[in-house]
N, C-alpha and C positions, 0 to 999 in steps of 0.2 A: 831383700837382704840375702844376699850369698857370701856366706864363711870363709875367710881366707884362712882357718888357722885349727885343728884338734888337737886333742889330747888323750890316749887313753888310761882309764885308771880302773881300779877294782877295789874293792873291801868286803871284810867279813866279819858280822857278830854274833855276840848272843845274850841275851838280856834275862834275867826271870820274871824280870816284869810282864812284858810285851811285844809282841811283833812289830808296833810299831816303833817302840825304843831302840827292839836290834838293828832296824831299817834304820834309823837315825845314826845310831853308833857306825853301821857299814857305810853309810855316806859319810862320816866323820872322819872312819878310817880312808876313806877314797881320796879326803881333800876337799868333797864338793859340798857339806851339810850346808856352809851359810849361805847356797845356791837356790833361786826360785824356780825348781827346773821344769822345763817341758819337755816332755820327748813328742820326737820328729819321727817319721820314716827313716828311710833308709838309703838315702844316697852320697856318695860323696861328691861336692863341688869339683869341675876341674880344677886344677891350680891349689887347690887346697892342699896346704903345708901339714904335715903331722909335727906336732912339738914336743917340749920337756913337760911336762904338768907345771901348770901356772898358778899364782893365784888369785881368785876373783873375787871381787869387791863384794861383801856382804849384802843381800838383796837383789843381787845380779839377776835377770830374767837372763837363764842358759839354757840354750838349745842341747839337748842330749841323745844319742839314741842308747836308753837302757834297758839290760837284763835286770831281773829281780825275782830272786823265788826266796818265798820265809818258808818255816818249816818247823815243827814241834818236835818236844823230844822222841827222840829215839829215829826219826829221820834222818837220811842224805838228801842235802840239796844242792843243787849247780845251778850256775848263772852264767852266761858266756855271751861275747860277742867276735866273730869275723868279721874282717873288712881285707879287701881288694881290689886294687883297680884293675879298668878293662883295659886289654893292652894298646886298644887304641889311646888308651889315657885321655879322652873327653871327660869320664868321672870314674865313680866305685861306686863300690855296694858294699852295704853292711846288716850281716844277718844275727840274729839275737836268739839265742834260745835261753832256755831254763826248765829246770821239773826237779822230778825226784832223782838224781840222776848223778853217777860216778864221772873222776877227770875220761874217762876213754866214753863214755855214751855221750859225753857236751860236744868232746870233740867230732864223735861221729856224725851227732846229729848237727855240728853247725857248718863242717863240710860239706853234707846233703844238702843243707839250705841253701848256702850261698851257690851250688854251685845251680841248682835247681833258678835261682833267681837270674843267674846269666845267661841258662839256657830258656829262660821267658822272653829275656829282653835278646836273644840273640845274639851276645857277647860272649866274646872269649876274656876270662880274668888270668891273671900275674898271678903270683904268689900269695898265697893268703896267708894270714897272720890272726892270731886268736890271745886272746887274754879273758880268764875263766875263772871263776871262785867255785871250789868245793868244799863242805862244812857235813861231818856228821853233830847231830845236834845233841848233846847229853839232859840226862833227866834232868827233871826242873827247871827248862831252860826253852827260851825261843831263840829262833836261828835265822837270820835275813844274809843272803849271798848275794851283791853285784856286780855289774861287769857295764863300764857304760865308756862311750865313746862320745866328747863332751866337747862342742864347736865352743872355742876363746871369744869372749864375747869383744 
């Protein structure tokens, strides 16, 4: 199976219930909760189109590649994904981070990543492009940030 089609999307919650519920709520806010998702590595298909955000049929087994960091009160969390193609345009790459971490440390570190992954594979990449959730998380409360990049099934 090779993707002709992504999408990228992000969200953010926070629950006082649980880490698991904020995780639920930020896929909710993303678009993708009623998704069965898998996450993939990190390539992109040649020929593979980027799109509008779609929507996917409830129980969808979806190929994803996701960020995810939760995080308790009184924490900062980030979530972030890059993606680039190589300018031979055969495919891309898409690098994922997450931590404890402000908008300028996701960005740094997902710069270092990806570029770090083209100089493994020996490629030169285009311009890259990022889409990041950062969330300080208040007392009594839990906190999940995503960032995912999500093949149309």
């Amino acid at each position: 199976m090779i993707p002709k089609e992504f999408f990228i999307t992000s969200g953010k919650a926070l629950s006082p219930v649980s880490e698991l519920n904020a995780f639920d709520l930020a896929l909710k806010k993303a678009g993708i909760a009623q998704c069965n998702l898998v996450c993939v590595s990190s390539i992109l298909p040649k020929n593979c189109e980027e799109i509008n955000k779609h929507n996917i049929s409830a129980g969808s087994i979806t190929y994803s590649v996701l960020a995810r960091m939760d995080g308790e009160e009184g924490t900062t969390i980030g979530a972030g994904i890059a993606w680039a193609w190589a300018k031979s345009m055969k495919y891309g790459l898409v690098a994922e981070a997450h931590g404890y971490m402000d908008k300028k440390a996701l960005e740094e570190t997902l710069d270092w990543k990806i570029k770090e992954m083209a100089k493994i594979r020996g490629i030169q990449i285009g311009p890259t492009h990022m889409r990041m959730e950062v969330l300080r998380v208040p007392m009594d409360n839990y906190g999940c940030v995503i960032s995912a990049l999500v093949y149309y099934p």
